[in-house]
C-alpha positions as CSV (number, residue, x, y, z in Angstrom):
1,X,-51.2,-25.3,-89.2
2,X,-49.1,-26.3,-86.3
3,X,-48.0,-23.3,-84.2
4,X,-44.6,-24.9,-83.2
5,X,-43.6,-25.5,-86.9
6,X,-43.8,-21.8,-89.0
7,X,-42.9,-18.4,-87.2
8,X,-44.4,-15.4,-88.3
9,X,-41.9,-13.2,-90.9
10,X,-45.3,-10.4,-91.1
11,X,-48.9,-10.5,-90.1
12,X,-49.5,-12.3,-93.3
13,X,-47.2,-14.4,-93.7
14,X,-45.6,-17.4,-92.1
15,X,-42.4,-19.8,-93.0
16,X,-41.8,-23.2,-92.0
17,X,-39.0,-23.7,-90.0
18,X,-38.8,-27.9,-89.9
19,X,-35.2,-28.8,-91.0
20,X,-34.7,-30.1,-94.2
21,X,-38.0,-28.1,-95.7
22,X,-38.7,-25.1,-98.0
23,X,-41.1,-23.0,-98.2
24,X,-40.9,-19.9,-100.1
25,X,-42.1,-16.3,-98.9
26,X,-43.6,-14.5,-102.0
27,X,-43.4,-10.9,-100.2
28,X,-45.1,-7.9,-101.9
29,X,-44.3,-4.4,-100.9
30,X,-46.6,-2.3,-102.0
31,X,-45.2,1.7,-102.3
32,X,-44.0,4.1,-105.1
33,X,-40.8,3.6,-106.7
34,X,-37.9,2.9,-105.1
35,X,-36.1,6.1,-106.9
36,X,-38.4,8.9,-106.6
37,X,-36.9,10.4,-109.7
38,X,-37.3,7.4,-112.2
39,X,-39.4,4.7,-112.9
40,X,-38.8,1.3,-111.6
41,X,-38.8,0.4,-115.3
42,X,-35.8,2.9,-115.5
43,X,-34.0,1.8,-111.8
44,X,-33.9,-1.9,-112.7
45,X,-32.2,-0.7,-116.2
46,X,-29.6,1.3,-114.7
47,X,-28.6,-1.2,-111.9
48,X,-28.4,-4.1,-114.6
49,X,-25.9,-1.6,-116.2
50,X,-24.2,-0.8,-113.2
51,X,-24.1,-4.3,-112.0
52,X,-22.3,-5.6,-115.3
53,X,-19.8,-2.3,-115.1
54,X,-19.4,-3.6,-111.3
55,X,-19.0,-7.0,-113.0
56,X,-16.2,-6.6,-115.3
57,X,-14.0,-4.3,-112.9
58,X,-13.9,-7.2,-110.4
59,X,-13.3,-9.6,-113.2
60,X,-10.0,-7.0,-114.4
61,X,-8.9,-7.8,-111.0
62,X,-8.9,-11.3,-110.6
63,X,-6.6,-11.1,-113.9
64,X,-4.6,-8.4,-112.6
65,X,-4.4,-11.0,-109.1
66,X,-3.5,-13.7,-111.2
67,X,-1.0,-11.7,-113.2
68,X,0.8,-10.8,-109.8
69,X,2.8,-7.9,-111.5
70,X,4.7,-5.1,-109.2
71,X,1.8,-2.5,-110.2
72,X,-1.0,-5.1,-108.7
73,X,0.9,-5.7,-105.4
74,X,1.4,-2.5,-104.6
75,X,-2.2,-1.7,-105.3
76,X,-3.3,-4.4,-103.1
77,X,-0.9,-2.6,-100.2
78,X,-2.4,0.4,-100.9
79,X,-5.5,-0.9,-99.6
80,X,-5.2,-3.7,-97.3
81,X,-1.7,-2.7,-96.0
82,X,-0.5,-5.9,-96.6
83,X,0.3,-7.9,-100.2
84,X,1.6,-11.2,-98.9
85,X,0.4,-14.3,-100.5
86,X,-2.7,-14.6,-97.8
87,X,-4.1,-12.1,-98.4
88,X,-3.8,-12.4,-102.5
89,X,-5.8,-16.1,-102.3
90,X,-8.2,-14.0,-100.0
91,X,-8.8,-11.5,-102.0
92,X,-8.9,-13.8,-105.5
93,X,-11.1,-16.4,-103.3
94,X,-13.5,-13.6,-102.1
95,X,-13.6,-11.6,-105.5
96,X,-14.4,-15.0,-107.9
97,X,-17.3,-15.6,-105.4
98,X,-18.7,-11.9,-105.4
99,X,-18.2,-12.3,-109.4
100,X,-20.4,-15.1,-109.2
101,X,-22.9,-13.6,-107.2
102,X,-22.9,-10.2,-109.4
103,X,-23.1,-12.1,-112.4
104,X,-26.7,-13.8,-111.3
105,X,-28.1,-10.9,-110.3
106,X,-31.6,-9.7,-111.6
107,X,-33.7,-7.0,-111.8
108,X,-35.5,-9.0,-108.8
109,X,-32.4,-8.6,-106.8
110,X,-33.0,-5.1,-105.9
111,X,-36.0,-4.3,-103.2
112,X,-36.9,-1.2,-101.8
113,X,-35.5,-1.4,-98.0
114,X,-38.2,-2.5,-95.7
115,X,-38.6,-4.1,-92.1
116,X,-41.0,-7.3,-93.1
117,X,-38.2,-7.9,-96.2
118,X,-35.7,-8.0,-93.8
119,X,-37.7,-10.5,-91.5
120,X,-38.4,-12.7,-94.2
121,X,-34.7,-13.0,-95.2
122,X,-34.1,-14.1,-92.1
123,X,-32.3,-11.0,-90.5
124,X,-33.8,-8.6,-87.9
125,X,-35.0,-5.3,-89.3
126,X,-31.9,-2.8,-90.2
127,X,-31.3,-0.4,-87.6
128,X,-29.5,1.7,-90.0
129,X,-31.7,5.0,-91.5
130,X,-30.2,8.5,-91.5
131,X,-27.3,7.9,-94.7
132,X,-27.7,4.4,-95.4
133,X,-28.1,4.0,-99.3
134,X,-28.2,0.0,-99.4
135,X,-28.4,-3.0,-96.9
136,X,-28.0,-6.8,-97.3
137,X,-28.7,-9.6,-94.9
138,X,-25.5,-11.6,-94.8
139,X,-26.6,-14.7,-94.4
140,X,-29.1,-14.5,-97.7
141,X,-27.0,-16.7,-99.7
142,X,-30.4,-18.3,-100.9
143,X,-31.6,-14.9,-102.7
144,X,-28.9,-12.6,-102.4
145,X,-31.3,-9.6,-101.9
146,X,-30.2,-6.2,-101.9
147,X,-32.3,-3.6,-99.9
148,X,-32.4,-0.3,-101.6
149,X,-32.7,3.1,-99.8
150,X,-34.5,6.3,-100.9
151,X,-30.9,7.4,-100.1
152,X,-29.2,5.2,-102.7
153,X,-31.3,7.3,-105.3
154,X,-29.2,10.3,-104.7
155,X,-25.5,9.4,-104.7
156,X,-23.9,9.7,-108.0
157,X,-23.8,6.7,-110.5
158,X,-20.6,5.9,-111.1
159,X,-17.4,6.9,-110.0
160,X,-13.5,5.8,-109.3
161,X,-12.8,7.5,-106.7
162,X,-15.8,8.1,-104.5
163,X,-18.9,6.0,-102.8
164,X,-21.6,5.4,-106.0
165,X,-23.8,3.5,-107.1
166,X,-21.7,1.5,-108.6
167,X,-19.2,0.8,-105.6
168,X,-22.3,0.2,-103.3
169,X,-23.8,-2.8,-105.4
170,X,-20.4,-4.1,-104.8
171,X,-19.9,-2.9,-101.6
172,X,-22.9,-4.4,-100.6
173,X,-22.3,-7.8,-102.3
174,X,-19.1,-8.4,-100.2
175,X,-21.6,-8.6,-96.9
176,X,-22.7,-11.9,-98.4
177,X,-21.6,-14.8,-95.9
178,X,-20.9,-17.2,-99.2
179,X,-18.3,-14.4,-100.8
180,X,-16.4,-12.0,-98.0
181,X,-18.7,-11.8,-95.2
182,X,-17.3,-8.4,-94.8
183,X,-18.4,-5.9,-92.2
184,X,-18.5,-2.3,-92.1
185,X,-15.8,-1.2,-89.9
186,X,-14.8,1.6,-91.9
187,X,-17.2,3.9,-94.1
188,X,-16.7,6.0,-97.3
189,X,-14.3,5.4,-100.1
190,X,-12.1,8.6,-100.0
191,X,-8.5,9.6,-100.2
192,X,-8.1,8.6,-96.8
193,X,-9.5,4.9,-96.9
194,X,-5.6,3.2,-97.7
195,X,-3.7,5.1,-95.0
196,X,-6.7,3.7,-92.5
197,X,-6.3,0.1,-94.4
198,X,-2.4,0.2,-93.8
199,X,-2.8,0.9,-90.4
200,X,-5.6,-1.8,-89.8
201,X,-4.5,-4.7,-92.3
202,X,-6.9,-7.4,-90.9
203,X,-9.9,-5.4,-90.4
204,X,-9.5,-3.9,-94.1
205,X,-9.1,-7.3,-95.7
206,X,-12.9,-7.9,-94.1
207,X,-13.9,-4.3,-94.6
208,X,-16.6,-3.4,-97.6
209,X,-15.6,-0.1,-98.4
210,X,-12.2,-1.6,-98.6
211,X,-12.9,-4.1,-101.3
212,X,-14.9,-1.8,-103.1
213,X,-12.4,0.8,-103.3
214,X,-9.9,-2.0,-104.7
215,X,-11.7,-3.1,-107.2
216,X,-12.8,0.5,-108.5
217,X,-10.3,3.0,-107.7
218,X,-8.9,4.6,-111.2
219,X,-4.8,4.9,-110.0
């Protein structure tokens, strides 16, 4: 094959980069479970549980967006420090795309993190390792492939008022560049996240943690 058309994505394995063409990666990781303490049979149950729970909470706040009631703006202050109609349409624009995306997501969605999955998303390999539970390549709008961490394992499952399981699959689909193309400016969903929103309105509408936190916090 021509060298100038394909770059290498692992030793293996090689994509074709002529505009206009696909060619499709089939990547196989070999390794043990992605949890250590369950099956893969049992992790791809629990995250299709965890993604429709993720699912319907963003889907209570598009109506709660919609509905526009006292309750709803002051929630969306809370966390953004601003509720003016800008960032309302951002917020219902970016949460019906991240609905979409959560809603098409399989058990196939969810990889155990690795540098050659990375590569063949199209992102260099994650520089992130010591606490990271989950990373996404932003620009994988074609797959939407979330990168799971041994670290992710640990963390609780579900929670309204804390980091999870839960809040990361969300978290994490709000990197996507076709839903918020959020960043990661400010960690951790704690009691302190809305005081650092409402000082930092515009980095908070674009933060992850942020979004998260809005869409899962019990008031």
């Amino acid at each position: 094959m021509p060298c100038n058309e394909y770059v290498c994505v692992h030793d293996s394995a090689v994509t074709n980069t002529t505009q206009g063409s696909k060619l499709k990666v089939l990547l196989t990781l070999n390794g043990p479970p992605i949890c250590p303490t369950m099956s893969d049979a049992e992790f791809r149950n629990l995250v299709m549980q965890l993604r429709d729970e993720g699912a319907d909470l963003v889907e209570e706040r598009l109506k709660r967006l919609a509905e526009w009631s006292q309750n709803e703006r002051t929630r969306v202050w809370t966390w953004f420090g601003a509720n003016d109609d800008g960032i309302r349409l951002s917020l219902i624009t970016g949460l019906t795309a991240t609905l979409a995306v959560m809603r098409s997501l399989g058990p196939a969605n969810f990889m155990r993190a690795h540098p050659d999955l990375d590569r063949s998303l199209g992102c260099l390999p994650t520089n992130k390792s010591v606490g990271t539970v989950a990373h996404v390549c932003g620009p994988d709008t074609a797959t939407h492939t979330i990168s799971i961490h041994e670290e992710f394992c640990t963390i609780r499952d579900r929670s309204r008022a804390a980091t999870s399981k839960l809040s990361t699959i969300i978290h994490e689909c709000t990197h996507f560049k076709d839903t918020f193309g959020a960043g990661d400016p400010k960690y951790g969903i704690t009691r302190f996240l809305p005081k650092w929103g409402q000082d930092n309105p515009k980095m908070a509408i674009k933060n992850a943690d942020s979004i998260a936190a809005y869409v899962v916090w019990l008031d």
